[in-house]
C-alpha positions as CSV (number, residue, x, y, z in Angstrom):
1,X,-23.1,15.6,0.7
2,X,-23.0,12.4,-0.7
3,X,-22.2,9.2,2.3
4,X,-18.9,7.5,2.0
5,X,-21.0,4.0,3.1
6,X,-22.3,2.4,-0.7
7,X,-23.2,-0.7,-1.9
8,X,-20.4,-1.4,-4.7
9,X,-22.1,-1.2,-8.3
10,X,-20.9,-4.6,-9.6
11,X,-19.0,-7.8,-7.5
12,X,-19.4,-10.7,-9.6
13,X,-17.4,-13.3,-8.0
14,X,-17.3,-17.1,-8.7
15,X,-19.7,-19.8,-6.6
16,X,-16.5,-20.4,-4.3
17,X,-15.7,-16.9,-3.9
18,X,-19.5,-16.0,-2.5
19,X,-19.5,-19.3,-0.7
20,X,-16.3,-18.0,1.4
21,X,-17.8,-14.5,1.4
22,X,-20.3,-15.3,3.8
23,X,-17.7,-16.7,6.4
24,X,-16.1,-13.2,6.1
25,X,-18.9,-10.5,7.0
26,X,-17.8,-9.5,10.7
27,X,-16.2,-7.0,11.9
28,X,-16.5,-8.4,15.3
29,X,-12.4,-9.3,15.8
30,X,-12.9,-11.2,18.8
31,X,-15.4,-13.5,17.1
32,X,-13.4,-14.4,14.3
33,X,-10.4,-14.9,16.3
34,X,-12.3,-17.9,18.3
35,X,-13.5,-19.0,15.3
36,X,-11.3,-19.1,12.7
37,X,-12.5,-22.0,10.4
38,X,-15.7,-21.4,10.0
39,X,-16.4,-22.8,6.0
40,X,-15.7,-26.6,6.5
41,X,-14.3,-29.1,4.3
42,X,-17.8,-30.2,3.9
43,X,-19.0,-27.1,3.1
44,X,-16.7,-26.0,0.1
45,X,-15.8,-29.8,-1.0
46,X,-14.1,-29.6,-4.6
47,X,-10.6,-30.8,-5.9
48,X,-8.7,-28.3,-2.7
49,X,-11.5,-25.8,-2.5
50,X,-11.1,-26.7,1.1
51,X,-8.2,-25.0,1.0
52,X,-7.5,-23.2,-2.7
53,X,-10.9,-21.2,-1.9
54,X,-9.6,-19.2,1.1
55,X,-6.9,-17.9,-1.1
56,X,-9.0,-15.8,-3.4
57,X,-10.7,-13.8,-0.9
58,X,-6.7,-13.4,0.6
59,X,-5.7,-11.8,-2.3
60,X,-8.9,-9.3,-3.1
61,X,-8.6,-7.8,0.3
62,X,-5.0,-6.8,0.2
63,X,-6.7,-4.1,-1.3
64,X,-10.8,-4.6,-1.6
65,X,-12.3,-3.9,-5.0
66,X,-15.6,-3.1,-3.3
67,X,-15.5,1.0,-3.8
68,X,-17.4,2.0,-0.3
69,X,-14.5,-0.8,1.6
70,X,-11.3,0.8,-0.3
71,X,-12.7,3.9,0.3
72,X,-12.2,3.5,4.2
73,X,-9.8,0.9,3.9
74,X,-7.0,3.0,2.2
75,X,-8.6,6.2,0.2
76,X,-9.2,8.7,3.0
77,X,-6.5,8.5,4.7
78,X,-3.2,6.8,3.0
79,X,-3.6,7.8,-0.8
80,X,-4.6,11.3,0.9
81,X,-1.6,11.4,3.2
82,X,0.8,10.1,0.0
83,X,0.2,13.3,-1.7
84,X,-1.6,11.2,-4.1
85,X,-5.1,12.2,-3.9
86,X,-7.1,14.7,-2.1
87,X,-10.9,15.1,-1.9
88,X,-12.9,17.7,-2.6
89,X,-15.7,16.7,-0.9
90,X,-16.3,18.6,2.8
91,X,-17.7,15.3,4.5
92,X,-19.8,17.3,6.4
93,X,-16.8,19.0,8.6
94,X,-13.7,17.8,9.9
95,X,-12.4,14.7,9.6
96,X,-9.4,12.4,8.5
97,X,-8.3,14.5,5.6
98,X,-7.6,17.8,8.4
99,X,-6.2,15.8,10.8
100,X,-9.7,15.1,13.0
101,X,-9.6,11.6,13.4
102,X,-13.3,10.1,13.3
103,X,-13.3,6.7,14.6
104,X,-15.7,5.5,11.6
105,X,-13.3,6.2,9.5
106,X,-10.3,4.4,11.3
107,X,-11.7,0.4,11.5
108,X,-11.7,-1.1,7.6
109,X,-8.2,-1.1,7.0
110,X,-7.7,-3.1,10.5
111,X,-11.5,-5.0,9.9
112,X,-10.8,-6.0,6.0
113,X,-7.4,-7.6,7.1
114,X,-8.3,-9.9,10.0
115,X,-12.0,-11.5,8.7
116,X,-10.0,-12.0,5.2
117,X,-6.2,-12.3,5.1
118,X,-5.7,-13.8,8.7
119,X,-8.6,-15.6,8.8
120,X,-8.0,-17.2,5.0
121,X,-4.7,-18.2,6.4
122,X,-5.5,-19.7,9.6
123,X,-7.7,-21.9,7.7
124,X,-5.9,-23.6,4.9
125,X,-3.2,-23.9,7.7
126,X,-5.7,-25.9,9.5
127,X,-6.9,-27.9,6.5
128,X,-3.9,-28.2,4.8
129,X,-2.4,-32.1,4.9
130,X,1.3,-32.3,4.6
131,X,1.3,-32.5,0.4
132,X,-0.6,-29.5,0.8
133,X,2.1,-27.2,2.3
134,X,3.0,-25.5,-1.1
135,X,-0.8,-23.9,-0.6
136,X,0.2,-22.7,3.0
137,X,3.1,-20.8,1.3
138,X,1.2,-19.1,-1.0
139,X,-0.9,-17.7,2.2
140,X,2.3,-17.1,4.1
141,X,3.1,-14.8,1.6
142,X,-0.4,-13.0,1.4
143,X,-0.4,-12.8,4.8
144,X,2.7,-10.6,5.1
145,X,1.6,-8.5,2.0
146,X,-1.9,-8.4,3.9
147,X,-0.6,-7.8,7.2
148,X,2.1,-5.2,6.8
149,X,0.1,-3.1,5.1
150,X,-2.3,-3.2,8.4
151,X,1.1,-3.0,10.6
152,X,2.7,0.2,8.9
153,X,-1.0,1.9,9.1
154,X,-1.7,1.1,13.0
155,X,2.1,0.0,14.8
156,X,1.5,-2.8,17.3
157,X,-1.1,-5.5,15.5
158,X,-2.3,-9.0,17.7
159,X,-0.1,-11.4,15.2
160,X,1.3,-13.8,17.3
161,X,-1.9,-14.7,19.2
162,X,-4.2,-14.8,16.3
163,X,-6.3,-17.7,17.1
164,X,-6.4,-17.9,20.9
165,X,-9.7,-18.6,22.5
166,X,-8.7,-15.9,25.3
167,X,-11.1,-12.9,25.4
168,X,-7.7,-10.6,25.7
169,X,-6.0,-10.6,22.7
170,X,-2.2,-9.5,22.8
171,X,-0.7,-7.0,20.8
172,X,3.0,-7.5,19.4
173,X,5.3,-4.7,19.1
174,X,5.9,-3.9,15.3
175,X,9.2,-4.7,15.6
176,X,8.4,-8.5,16.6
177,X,5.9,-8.4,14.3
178,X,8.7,-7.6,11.3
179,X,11.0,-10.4,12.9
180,X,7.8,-12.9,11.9
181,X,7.6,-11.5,8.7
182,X,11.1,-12.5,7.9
183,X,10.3,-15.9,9.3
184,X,7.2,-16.3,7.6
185,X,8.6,-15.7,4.1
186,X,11.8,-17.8,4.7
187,X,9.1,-21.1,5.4
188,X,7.0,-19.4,1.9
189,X,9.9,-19.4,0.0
190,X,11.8,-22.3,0.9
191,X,8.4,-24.3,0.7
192,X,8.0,-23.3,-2.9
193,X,11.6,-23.7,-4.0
194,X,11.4,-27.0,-3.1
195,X,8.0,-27.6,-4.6
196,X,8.9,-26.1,-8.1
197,X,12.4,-28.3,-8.3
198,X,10.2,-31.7,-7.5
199,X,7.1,-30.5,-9.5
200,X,8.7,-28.5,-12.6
201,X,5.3,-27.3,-14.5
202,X,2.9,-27.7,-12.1
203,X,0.6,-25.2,-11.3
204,X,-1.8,-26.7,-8.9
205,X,-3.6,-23.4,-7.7
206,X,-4.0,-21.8,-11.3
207,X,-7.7,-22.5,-10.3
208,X,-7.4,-20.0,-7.3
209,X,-4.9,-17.6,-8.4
210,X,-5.9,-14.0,-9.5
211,X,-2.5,-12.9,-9.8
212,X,-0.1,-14.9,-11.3
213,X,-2.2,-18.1,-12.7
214,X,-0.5,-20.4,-9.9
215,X,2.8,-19.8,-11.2
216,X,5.3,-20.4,-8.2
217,X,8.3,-19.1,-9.8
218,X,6.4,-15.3,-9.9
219,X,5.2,-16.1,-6.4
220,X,8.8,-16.9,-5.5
221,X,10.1,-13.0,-7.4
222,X,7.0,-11.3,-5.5
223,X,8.1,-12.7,-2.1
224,X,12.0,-11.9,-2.6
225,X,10.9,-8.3,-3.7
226,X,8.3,-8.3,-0.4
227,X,11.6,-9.3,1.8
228,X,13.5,-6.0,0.1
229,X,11.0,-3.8,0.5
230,X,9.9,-4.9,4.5
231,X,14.1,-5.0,4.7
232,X,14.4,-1.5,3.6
233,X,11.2,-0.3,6.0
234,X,13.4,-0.9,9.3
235,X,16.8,0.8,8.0
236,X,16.6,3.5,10.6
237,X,15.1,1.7,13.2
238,X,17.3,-1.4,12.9
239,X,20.0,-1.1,10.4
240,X,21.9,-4.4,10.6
241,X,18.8,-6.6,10.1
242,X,17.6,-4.1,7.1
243,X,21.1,-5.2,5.4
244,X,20.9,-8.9,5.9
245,X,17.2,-9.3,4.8
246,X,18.1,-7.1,1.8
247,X,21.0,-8.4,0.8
248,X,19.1,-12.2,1.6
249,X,16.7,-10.8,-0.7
250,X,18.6,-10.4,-3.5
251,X,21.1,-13.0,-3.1
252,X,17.9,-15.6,-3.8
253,X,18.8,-17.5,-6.9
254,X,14.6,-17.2,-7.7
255,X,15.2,-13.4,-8.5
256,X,12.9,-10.3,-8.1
257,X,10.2,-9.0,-9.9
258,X,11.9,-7.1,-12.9
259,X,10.1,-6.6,-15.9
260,X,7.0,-5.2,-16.9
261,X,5.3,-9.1,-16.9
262,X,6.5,-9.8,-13.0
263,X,4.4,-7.0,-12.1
264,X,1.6,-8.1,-9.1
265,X,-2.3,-7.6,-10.2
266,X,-5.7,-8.9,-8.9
267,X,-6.5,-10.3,-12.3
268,X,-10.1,-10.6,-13.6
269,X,-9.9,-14.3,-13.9
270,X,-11.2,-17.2,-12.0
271,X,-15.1,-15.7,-12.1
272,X,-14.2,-12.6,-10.6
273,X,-15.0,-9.3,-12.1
274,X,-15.1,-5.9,-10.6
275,X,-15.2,-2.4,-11.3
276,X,-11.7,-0.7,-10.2
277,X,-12.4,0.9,-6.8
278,X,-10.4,4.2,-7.6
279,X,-12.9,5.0,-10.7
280,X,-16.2,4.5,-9.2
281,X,-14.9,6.5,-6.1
282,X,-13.2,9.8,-8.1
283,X,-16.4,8.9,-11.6
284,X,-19.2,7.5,-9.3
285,X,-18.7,9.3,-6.4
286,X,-16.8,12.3,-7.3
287,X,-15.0,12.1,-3.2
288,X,-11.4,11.6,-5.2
289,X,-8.9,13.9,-7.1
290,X,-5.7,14.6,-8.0
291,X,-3.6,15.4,-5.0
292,X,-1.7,18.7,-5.5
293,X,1.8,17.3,-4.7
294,X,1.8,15.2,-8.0
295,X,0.8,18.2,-9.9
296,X,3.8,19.8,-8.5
297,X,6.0,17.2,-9.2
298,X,5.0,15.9,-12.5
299,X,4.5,19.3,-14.0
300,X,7.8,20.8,-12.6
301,X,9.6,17.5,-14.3
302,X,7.2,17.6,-17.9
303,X,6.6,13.9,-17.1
304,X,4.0,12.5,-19.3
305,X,2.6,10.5,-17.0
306,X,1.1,12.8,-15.6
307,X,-2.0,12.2,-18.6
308,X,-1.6,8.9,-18.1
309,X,-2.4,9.3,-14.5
310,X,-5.3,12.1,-13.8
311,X,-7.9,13.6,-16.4
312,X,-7.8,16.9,-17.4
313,X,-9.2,19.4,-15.5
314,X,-12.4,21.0,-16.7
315,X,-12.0,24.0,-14.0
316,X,-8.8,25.1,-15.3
317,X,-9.3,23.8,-19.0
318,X,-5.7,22.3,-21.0
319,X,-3.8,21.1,-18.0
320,X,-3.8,18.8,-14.6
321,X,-5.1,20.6,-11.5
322,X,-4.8,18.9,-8.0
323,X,-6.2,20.1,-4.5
324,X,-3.8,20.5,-1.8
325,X,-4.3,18.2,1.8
326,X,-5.9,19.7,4.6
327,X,-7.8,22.5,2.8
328,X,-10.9,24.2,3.8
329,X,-13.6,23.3,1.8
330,X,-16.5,25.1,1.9
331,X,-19.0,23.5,0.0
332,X,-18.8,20.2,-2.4
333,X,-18.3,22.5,-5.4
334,X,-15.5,25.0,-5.0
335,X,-13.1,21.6,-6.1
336,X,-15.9,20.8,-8.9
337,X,-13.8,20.2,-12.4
338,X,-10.4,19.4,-11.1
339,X,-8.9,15.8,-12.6
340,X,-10.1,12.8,-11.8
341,X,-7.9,9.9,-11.3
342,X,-7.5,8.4,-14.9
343,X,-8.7,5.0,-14.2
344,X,-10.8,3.3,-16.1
345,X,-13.6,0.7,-14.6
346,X,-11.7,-2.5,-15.9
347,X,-8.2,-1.4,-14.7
348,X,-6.6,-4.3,-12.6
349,X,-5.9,-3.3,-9.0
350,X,-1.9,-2.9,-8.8
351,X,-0.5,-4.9,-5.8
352,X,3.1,-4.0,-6.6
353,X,5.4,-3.2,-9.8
354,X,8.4,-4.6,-10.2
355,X,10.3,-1.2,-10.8
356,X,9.8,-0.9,-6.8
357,X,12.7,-3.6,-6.9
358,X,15.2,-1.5,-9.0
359,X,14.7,1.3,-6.4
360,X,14.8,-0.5,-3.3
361,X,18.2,-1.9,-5.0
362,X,19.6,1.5,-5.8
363,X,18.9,2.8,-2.2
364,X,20.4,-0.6,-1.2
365,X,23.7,0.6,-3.2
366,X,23.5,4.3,-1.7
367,X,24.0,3.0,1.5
368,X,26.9,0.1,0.3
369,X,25.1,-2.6,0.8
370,X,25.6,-5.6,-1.6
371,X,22.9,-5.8,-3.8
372,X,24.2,-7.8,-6.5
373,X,26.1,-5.8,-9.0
374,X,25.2,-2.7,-10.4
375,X,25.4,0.9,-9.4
376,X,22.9,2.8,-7.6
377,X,22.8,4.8,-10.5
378,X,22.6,2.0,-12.9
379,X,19.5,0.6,-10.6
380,X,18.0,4.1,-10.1
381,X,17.6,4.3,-14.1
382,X,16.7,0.8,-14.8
383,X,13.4,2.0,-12.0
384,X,13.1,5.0,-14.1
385,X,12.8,3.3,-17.6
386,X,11.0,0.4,-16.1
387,X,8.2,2.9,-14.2
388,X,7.5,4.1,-17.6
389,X,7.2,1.1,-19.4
390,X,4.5,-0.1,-16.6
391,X,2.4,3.0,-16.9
392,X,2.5,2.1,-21.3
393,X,4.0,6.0,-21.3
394,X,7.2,6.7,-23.8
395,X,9.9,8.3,-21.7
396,X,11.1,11.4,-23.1
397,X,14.3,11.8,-24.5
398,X,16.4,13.1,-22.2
399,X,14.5,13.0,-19.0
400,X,17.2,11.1,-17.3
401,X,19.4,13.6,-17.7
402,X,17.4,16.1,-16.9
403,X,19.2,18.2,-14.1
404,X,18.0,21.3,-14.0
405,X,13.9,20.5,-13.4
406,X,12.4,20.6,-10.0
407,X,8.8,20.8,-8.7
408,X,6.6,23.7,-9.9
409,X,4.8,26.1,-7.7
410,X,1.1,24.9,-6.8
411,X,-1.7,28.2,-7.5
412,X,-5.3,27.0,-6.3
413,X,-7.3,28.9,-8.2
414,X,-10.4,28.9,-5.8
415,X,-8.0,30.0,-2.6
416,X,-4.7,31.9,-3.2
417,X,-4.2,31.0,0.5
418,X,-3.6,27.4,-0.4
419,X,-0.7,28.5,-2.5
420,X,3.2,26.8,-2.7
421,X,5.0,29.6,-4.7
422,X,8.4,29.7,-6.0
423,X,11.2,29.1,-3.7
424,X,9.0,27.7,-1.1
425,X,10.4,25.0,1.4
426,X,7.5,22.8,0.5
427,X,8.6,22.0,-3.6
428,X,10.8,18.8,-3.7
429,X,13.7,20.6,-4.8
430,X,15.5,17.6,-6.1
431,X,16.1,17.3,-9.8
432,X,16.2,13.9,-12.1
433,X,19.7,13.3,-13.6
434,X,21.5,11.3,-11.1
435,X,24.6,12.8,-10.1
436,X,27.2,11.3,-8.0
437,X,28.8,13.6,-6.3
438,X,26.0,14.8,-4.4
439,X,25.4,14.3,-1.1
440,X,23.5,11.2,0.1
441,X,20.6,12.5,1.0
442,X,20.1,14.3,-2.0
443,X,20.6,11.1,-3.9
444,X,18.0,9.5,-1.7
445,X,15.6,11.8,-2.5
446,X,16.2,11.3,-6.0
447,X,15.7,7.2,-5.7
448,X,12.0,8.2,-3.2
449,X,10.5,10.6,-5.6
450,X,10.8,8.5,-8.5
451,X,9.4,5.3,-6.4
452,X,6.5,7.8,-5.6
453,X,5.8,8.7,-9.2
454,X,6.6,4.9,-10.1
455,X,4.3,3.0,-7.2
456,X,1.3,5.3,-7.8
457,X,-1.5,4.7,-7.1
458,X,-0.4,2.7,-3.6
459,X,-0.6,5.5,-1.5
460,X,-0.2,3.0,1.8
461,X,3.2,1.8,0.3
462,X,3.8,5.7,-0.8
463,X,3.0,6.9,2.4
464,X,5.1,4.7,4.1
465,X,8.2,5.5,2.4
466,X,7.2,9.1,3.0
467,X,7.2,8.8,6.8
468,X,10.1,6.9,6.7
469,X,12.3,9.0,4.7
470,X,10.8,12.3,4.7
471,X,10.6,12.0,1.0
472,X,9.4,13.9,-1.4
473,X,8.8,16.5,0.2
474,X,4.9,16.9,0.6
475,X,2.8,20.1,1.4
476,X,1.9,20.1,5.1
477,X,-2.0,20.3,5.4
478,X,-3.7,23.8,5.7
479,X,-6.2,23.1,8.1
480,X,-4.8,21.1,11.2
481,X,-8.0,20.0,13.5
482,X,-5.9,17.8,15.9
483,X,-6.3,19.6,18.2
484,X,-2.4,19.4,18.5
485,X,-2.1,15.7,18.3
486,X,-0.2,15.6,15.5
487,X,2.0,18.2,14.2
488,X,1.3,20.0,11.2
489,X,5.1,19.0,10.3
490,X,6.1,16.5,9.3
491,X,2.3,15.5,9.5
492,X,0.4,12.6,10.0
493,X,2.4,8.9,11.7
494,X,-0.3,6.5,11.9
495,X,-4.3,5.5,12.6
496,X,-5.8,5.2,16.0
497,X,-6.4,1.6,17.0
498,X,-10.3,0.7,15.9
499,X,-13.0,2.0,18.3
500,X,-14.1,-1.6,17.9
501,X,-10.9,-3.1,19.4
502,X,-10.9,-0.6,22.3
503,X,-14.5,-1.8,22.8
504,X,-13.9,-5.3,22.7
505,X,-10.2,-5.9,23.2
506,X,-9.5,-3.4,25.7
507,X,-6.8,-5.1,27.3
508,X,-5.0,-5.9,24.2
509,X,-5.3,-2.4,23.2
510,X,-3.5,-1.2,26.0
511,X,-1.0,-3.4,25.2
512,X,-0.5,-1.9,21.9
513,X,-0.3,1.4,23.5
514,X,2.5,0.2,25.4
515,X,4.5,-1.3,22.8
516,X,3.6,2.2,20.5
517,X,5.6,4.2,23.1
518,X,3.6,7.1,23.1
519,X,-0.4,7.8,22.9
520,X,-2.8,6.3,20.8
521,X,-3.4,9.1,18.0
522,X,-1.8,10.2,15.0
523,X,0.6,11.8,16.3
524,X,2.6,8.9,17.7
525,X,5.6,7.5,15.4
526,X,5.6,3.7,14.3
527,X,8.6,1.9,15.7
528,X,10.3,2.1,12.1
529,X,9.9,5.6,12.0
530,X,13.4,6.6,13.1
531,X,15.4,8.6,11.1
532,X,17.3,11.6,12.5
């Protein structure tokens, strides 16, 4: 069995980018928190690398493009529990992937975000003069990206406090949490607006930028589509606010991401090179595959994409073949020759598409919201055509009216056990063609499982949307070694909090657990997770 901790192959990054590196290496949150600033103006000198510099290592830790990082960070356990991917590889027992939560396993996603995105923003807002509040925007908006990513995997985060010298660190609840969100991009955007009408041209941190050359007017479209999508996140939990920021959201005369272009990378500019994460972990590795859900899905609908997303499968030659969550697995072989993820090593990691923003729009116009003209239906194909357009796949004539195609049946060849036959409750049994006299719900499912097939491969986004609107419908894992934590259905809510934080935060942690509302395991549903 091959370990999940590697060095990464190839991180090239730029003489700033290694200089801030080293004031990033501990996992030790209490340490960091004390210490927030710890590369001086002295130390990084430069036209604004005293600030600009912070910003790079922001935006590659959204999601890391070091393979053994991602890997923890977000590979075994969101893109898993998206239905996106599934491994094949034992891991020596259980662990994440059938619901037997090893600590190890649970600290990255929580560690990457607080020594990089929080930290990177505490410090240009402490270096930051007042002509440099355009660059405090910028991390405003990384930080929400960053950070409710982190929120949606754990519930209750310390936000608020970040930066207190006390040796008891707070936790907020999620919902405050959201509330600062809000807050945080109103400052971003109204900062920038005001920058780009007194500045028209200027791109002062094109230098710093890996993904969108220090072009405010795309930062401005990223953080209006960020508003939507966080707006959307509470609509069960707290439906009048969902409205406002959604419809606030749109309303913005600087738009939303909505072409191919507007679409959100980390770019392989500015000295920094790297090998996509995704291939060395399902090429390099061989701990990645196709998840069996998309197989379902993309096979029962003949969507092309489906080559465009996974390799061909060696096991069962001609065709796509995933491996169904929660399996047993009894040796690192039985899975050997099913696709790969079809990345290749030079493929930007995707921070978000802008087809996301026609979806969010169309379930904005299910529920009657104003969203700016336009139909949900009108919206929900404008995602459709867009999705396709991202992935560089032609849309086949007459998908979009496609309405009698559902999911297919799922046969693992190595285990009949693992099986999702015809008729089963566990095939999305929605079809593609819009049609408006079905019932909401239906339609909702509809908008959901083409944003799943669209946002791939962000399984933390795709899982989210999954827990929060049951949508698609995903196989429930085979294996279930909770323990009865968390139920087999609907599955898996959220991570424990980080050994490391119960270690040194213990306080704090216990205030989390309070504000989570129920114990500290999987089980336990985030305060957005709401509906009926």
């Amino acid at each position: 069995m091959k370990t999940i901790f590697r060095k990464s192959r190839i991180l090239c990054m730029g003489a700033v980018l290694g200089l801030l590196a080293l004031s990033s290496c501990t996992k030790n949150f209490n340490a960091l928190n004390t210490n927030p600033n710890q590369v001086t103006i002295s130390q990084a000198g430069g036209d604004f690398q005293y600030i600009g510099g912070f910003i790079p290592v922001m935006q590659e830790n959204i999601f890391s493009p070091i393979d053994y990082v991602y890997q923890l960070q977000q590979n075994l356990n969101a893109d898993v529990y998206s239905g996106y991917m599934m491994s094949g590889d034992p891991f020596g027992g259980p662990n994440n992937l059938n619901y037997f939560m090893k600590s190890n396993w649970n600290t990255t996603t929580f560690d990457q975000a607080y020594a990089n995105v929080m930290h990177g923003w505490a410090a240009v807002k402490s270096f930051a003069r007042p002509q440099d509040q355009h660059y405090v925007a910028i991390t405003l908006i990384l930080k929400v990206e960053g950070m409710h990513r982190v929120t949606d995997v754990y519930g209750p985060l310390p936000y608020s406090k970040y930066g207190s010298t006390s040796s008891a660190i707070p936790y907020d609840s999620q919902q405050a949490i959201y509330a600062r969100f809000f807050s945080e991009l109103d400052t971003a955007v109204n900062t920038l607006t005001a920058y780009v009408k007194a500045n028209p041209g200027l791109k002062p941190l094109a230098p710093f930028d890996m993904v969108y050359g220090g072009d405010y007017r795309a930062w401005l479209k990223f953080a209006n589509s960020l508003r939507l999508r966080l707006a959307m996140r509470l609509v069960y939990a707290d439906p009048a606010t969902a409205q406002a920021q959604a419809e606030k959201a749109v309303a913005d005369p600087n738009g939303l991401l909505s072409t191919v272009a507007d679409g959100a990378y980390l770019n392989m500019v500015n000295g920094l090179t790297y090998q996509n994460p995704i291939w060395n972990i399902t090429n390099a590795y061989g701990d990645t595959d196709m998840g069996a859900p998309m197989e379902s899905i993309l096979k029962g609908y003949n969507d092309p994409r489906i080559s465009n997303y996974f390799t061909t499968s060696t096991a069962v030659p001609g065709t796509q073949k995933g491996i169904r969550n929660g399996v047993a697995i009894s040796s690192g072989t039985q899975y050997a020759g099913f696709s790969l993820i079809n990345d290749a090593a030079n493929t930007p990691i995707q921070i978000m598409v802008a087809s996301e923003s026609y979806f969010l729009k169309a379930e904005g116009a299910l529920r009657g919201w104003n969203m700016g003209g336009g139909t949900a239906q009108s919206f929900y194909e404008q995602g459709v055509a867009l999705a396709f357009q991202e992935k560089g796949v032609g849309m086949p004539a007459g998908y979009l009216t496609d309405a009698t195609s559902t999911a297919a049946p799922y046969v693992d060849p190595t285990n009949a056990t693992n099986n999702v036959p015809a008729g089963s409750a566990y095939l999305n049994n929605v079809t593609i063609a819009w049609n408006a006299g079905d019932p909401f719900e239906k339609n909702l499912q509809r908008i959901i499982t083409q944003k799943w097939i669209a946002i791939f491969p962000d399984g933390e986004e795709a899982w989210a949307e999954f827990r929060r609107t049951g949508y698609p419908i995903l196989f429930p894992v085979v294996v279930n070694n909770s323990g009865g934590m968390i139920p087999t259905i609907p599955g898996i809510r959220r991570l424990p909090f980080p050994a490391d934080e119960v270690t040194n935060n213990p306080t704090g942690v216990q205030s989390g657990i309070v504000e989570l509302g129920g114990p500290d395991n999987g089980g336990t549903k985030l305060w957005w997770d709401k509906k009926p």
